[in-house]
N, C-alpha and C positions, 0 to 999 in steps of 0.2 A: 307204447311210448309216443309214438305218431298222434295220439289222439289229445295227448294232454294240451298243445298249443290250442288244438282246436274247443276242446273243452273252458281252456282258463279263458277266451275271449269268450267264450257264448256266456259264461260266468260274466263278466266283467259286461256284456250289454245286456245282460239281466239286470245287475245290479247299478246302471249308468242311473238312472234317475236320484236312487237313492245317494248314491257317493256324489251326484252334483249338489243334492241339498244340504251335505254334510260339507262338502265346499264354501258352500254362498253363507253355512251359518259360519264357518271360520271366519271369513269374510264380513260379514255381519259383526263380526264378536269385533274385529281390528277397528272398527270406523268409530265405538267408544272413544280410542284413544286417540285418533287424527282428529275427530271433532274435537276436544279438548287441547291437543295441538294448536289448533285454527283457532284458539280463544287466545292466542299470543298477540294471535293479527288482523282481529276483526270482532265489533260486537255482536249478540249473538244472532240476533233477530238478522241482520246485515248477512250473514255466513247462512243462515235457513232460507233466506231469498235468494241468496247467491248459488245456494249447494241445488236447491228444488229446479232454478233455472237450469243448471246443468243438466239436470237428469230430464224435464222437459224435451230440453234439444234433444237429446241424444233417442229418447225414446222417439221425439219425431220422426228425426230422423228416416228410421226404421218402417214407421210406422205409415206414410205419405201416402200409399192405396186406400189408407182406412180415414182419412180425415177430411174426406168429401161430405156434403151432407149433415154437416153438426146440426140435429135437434135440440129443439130450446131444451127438452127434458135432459139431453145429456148437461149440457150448460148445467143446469139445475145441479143435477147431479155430482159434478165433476166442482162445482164451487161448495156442497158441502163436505163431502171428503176432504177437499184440499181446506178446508175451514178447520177441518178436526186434524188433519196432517200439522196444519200451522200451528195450532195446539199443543201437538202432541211433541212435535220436534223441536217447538221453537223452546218449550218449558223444562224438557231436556236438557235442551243446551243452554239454559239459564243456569239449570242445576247443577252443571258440570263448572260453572266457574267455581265452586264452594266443594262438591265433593267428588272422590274419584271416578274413575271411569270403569273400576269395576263394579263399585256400590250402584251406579246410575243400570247399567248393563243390568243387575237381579233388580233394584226398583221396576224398572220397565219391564220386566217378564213376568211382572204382576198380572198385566191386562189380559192373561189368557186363562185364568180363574176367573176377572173379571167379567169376562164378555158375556156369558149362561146370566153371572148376576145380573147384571144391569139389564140384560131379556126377560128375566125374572120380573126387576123390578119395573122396568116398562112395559113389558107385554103379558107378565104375567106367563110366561114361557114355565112348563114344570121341571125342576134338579133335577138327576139323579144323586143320590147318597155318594158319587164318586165324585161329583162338584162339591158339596161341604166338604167334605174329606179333603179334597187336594187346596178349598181355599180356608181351611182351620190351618192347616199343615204350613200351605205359604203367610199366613197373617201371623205365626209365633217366627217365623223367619223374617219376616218384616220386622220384629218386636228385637231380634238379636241383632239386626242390622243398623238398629237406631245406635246399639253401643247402653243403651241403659239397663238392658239385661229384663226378666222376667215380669217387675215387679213393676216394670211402668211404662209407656208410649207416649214419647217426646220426639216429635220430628223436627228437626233441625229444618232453616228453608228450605237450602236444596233438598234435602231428601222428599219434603212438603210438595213444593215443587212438581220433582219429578213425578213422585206419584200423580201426579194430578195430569202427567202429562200422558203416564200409564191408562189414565182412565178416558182420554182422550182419543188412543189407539186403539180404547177397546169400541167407543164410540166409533169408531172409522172402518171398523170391522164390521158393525153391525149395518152401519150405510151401505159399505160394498154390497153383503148379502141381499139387503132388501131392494139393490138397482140391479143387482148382476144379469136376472132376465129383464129386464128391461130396458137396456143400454148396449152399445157397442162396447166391449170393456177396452178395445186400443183406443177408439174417441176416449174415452170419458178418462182413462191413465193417463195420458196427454194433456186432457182438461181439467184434471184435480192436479198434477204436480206445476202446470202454467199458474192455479189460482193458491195453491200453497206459497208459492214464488212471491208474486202480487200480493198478497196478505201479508205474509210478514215482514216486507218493504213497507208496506201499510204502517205495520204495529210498532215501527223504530222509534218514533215519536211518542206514543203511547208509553211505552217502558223507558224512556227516558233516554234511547240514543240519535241523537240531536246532530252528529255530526259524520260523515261517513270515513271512514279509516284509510291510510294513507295505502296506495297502489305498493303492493307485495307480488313477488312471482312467487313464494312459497304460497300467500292466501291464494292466488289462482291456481296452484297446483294443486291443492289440499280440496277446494269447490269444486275444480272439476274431477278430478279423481274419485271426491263422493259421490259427485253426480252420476259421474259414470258407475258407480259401486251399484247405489242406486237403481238405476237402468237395468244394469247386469244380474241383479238379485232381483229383480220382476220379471225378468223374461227368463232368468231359469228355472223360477216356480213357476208361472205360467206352464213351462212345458215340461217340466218331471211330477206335479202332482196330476199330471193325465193318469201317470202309471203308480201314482202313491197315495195311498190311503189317508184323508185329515186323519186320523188318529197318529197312524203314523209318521207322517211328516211334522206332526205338533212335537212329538216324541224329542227328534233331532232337530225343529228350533230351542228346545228346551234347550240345547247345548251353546246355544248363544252367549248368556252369562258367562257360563264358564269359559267359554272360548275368551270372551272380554276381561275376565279376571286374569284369563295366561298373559296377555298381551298388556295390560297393566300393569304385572308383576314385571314383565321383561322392560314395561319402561318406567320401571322405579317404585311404583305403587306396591303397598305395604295394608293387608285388610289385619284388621284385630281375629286373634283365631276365632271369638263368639261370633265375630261378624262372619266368616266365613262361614262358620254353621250355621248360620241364617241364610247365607246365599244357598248353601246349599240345600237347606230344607222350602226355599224358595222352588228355587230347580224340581224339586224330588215333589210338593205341592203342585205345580204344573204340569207333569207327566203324569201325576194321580189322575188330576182333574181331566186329561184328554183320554183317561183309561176307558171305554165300555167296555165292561164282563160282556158276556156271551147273552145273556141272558137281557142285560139292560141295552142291547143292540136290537134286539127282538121286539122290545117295547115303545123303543123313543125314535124318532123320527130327528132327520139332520136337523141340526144346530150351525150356527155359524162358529167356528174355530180357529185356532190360529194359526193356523196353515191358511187362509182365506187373506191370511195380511201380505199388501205390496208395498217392499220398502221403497 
């Protein structure tokens, strides 16, 4: 009896990495609906400049030993990431003014089928059969998610939109990969959410927000709380995927969606039941797609994955 305390902890710091990824995706999943919140009190571009500067700071912060010495390459670097960040998050939350925040949550868990494609189709990268497989799987769940059922594909904007902004983050995944030995990764995390910030203060104008929204304590509390989400979901993938496998870890982002559809449901939101079986053959398409058998591990060399993405 003496030994089980001793046992459940040695248990419990086995398994620390993983239960902190299954955290940060619950966490992950909640920011769906606080972003959609933050569209009470702020336009969107305006709230992605405001949300990325938080998380900036806060990563500096932390960060103030390693931000001596910026090479122009990290520069480089660090402005196109945050180019595809501003993309990816700003077209999101455009999307989110028009559809929920749990439909936005399974759009966006697109990009991890995504990312093999578009290496495919820029580098010519070889599939395995378990990428078709998990992105057939998620494109007929994209199809039930539209709401027009089997026989057609009509994207509404936002859902338009988001996807676009899905593909954005698969872009920004494949940037990480091809700087990661290249770059200090705390310079250049610093330096992509500094130029995601700056960009889409930039793009206000461009999308047509012409005027800056009245001073809220709830929009400041809503920006930096993301920002800080932000922060806090980088630095504890940073340091539990030392001890978890990309396959693995891709696994329990899949649970992102769904985390975001509990947390939609609790704040009012209501999915059509086909829609749901879309999100979920979304989800279930994603997990295929991070699947290598035994046998396709033996053959294919790393890939960039979505475990590789810092919110």
């Amino acid at each position: 009896m003496s030994d089980a305390p001793v046992n459940l902890k040695t248990t419990l710091n086995s398994k620390a990495p993983q239960l902190a990824l299954i955290m940060i995706t619950m966490l992950w999943g909640g920011t769906f609906v606080a972003v959609k919140l933050a569209l009470n009190y702020a336009s969107p571009m305006f709230f992605v400049g405001c949300r990325f500067a938080a998380a900036a700071l806060a990563v500096a912060l932390i960060s103030l030993p390693h931000l001596r010495a910026v090479q122009a390459k990290e520069l480089w670097a660090g402005a196109l990431i945050g180019a595809s960040l501003t993309v990816g998050y700003g077209t999101q939350t455009v999307g989110l003014q028009t559809i929920s925040s749990s439909e936005s949550a399974f759009l966006t868990a697109l990009y991890v089928p995504l990312v093999p494609i578009l290496l495919w189709l820029l580098f010519r990268k070889r599939l395995h059969i378990m990428i078709w497989l998990g992105a057939s799987c998620a494109f007929i769940g994209l199809v039930l998610l539209t709401g027009n059922g089997l026989g057609q594909l009509q994207l509404s904007f936002g859902q338009l939109i988001t996807l676009l902004g899905a593909i954005a983050i698969a872009l920004e995944i494949i940037l990480i990969s091809h700087f990661a030995g290249r770059v200090n990764l705390q310079r250049v995390t610093v330096i992509q959410l500094l130029f995601a910030s700056l960009f889409a203060f930039l793009a206000m104008p461009l999308v047509g927000e012409q005027q800056l929204p009245q001073f809220s304590w709830m929009l400041l509390l809503l920006a930096g709380g993301l920002g800080l989400a932000s922060a806090l979901v980088q630095l504890v993938m940073n340091w539990a995927q030392r001890a978890v496998s990309p396959a693995q870890a891709a696994i329990i982002y899949a649970g992102e969606p769904v985390w975001a559809s509990l947390f939609g449901r609790l704040a009012g939101e209501r999915l059509p039941f086909m829609a749901l079986v879309g999100g979920f053959l979304v989800v279930l398409g994603v997990i295929i797609s991070e699947w290598k058998p035994k046998f396709l591990r033996q053959k294919q060399q790393h890939t960039p994955s979505a475990s590789d993405l810092p919110d």
